[in-house]
C-alpha positions as a printed Julia matrix, in Angstrom:
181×3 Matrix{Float64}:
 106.69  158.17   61.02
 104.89  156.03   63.89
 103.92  153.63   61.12
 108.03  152.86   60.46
 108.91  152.32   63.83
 105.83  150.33   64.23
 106.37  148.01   61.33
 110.31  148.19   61.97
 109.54  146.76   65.51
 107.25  143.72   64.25
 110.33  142.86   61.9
 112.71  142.77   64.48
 110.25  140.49   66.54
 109.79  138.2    63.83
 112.74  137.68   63.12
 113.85  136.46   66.58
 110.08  133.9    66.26
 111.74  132.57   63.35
 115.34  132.38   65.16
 114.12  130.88   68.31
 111.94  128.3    66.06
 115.12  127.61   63.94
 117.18  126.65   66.69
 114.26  125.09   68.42
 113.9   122.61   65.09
 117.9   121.87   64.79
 118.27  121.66   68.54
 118.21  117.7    69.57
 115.37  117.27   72.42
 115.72  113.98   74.24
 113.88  112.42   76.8
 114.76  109.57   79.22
 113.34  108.18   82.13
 115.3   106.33   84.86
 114.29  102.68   86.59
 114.49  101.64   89.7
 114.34   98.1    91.76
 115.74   97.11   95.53
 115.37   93.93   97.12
 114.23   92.67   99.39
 111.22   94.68   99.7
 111.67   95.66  102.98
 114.25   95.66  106.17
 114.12   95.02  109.18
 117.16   94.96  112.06
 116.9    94.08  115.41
 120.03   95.16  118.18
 120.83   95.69  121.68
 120.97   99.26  123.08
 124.34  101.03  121.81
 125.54   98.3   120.05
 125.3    98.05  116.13
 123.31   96.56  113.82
 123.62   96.1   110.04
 121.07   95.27  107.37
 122.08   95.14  103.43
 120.01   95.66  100.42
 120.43   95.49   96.5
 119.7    98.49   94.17
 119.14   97.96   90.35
 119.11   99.99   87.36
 116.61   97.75   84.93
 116.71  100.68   82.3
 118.74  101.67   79.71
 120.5   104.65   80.48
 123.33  105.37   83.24
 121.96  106.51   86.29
 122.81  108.2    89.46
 121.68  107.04   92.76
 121.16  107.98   95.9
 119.99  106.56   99.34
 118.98  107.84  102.64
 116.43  107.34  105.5
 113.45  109.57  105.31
 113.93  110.22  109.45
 116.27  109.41  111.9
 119.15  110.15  109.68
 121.44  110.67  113.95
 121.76  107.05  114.01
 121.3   105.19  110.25
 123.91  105.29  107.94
 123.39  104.33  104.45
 127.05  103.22  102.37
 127.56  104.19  100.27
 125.13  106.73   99.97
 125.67  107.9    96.12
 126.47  106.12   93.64
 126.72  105.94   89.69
 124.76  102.48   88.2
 125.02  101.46   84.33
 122.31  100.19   82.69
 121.9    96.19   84.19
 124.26   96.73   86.86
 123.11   96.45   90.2
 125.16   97.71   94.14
 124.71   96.23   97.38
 123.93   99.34   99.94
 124.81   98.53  103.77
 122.76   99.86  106.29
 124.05  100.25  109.45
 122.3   101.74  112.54
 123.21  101.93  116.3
 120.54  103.72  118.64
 121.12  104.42  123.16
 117.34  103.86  123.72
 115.11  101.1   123.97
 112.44  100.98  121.42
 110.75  100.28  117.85
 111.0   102.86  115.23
 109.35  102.39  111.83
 110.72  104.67  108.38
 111.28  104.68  104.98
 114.76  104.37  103.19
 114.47  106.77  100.13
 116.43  105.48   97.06
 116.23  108.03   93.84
 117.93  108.0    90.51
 118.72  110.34   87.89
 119.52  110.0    83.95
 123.41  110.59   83.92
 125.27  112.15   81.01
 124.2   114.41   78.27
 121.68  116.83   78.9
 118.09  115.81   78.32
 114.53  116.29   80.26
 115.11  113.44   82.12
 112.17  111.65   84.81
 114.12  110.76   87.83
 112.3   107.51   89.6
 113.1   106.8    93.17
 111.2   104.28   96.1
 110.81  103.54   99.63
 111.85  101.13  101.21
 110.01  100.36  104.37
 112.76  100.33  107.19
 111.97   98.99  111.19
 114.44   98.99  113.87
 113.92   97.15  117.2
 116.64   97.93  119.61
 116.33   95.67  123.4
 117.81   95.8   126.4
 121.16   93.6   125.66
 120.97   90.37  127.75
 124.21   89.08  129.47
 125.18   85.46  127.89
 123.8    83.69  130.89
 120.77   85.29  131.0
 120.04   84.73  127.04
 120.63   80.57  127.87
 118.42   80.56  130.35
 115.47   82.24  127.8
 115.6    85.53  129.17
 114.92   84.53  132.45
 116.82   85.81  135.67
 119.09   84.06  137.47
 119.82   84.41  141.17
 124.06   85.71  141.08
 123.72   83.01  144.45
 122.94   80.18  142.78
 125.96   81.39  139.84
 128.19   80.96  142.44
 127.2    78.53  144.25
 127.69   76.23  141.01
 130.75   78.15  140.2
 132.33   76.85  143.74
 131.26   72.86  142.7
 132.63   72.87  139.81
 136.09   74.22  141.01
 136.11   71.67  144.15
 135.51   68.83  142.15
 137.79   69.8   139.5
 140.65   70.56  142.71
 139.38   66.81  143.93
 139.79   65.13  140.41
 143.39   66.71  140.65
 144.43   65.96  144.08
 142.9    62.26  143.91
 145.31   62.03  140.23
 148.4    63.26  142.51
 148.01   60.75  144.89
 147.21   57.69  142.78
């Protein structure tokens, strides 16, 4: 009797091998792997302290197959916004990606701007690609607009004013001396 439920038992479990290799056989497998290009090959923005600055790059999709992207900075994420941020590419088409980043403190930071892709649209073991883009932000102290035509170099307020007042008494001469000609 051990024998029958022994031999019952390997029939039931071959059976389901030859199931699971049936539908293994008749079952489509496909494969796809997704490209992936940005220019230029790296970024670089340069802004005063709280104000904004804004850097743009192009993402491509050289293969094949649809793909969805998406882009963000490996650090600092508080103050650089990627937009947009996902997106859907067909095969060929490339998307301009803005990059905009406003920081409160002085300083050079250095990063990477991740940009991955995945196959979109019927399932499939698909290879995702993705690359970084290297990423450096300098922010300076902002400079008022007299101080940035003199090179950055200070200017006594004194001497601002003491120009400001020649300029408005000869312009008040020039007028008076019209008036009584």
């Amino acid at each position: 009797m051990d024998c029958v439920l022994i031999s019952f038992s390997m029939k039931k479990i071959q059976t389901l091998i030859f199931l699971i290799a049936l539908v293994a056989v008749w079952t489509p497998i496909t494969t796809s792997a997704i490209g992936i290009s940005a220019s230029p090959a790296a970024l670089s923005v340069k802004t005063g302290v709280g104000k904004e600055g804004v850097a743009r790059f192009v993402v491509s999709n050289p293969s094949k197959e649809v793909g969805l992207f998406e882009a963000y900075p490996e650090e600092f994420e508080a103050f650089i916004t990627l937009i947009p941020s996902r997106f859907v590419l067909e095969a060929g088409e490339k998307r301009e990606v803005l990059v905009r980043v406003k920081r409160g403190e002085v300083g050079i930071i250095r990063t990477a701007l991740a940009i991955e892709a995945q196959p979109l649209g019927e399932p499939s073991i698909g290879v995702g690609g993705g690359i970084r883009l290297p990423f450096s932000l300098e922010v300076t102290v902002a400079q008022s607009e007299l101080a940035a035509a003199f090179g950055g170099v200070p200017v006594p307020w004194f001497i601002v004013g003491i120009l400001t007042a020649f300029v408005l008494l000869r312009a008040v001469s020039l007028y008076t001396l019209k008036r009584v000609a």
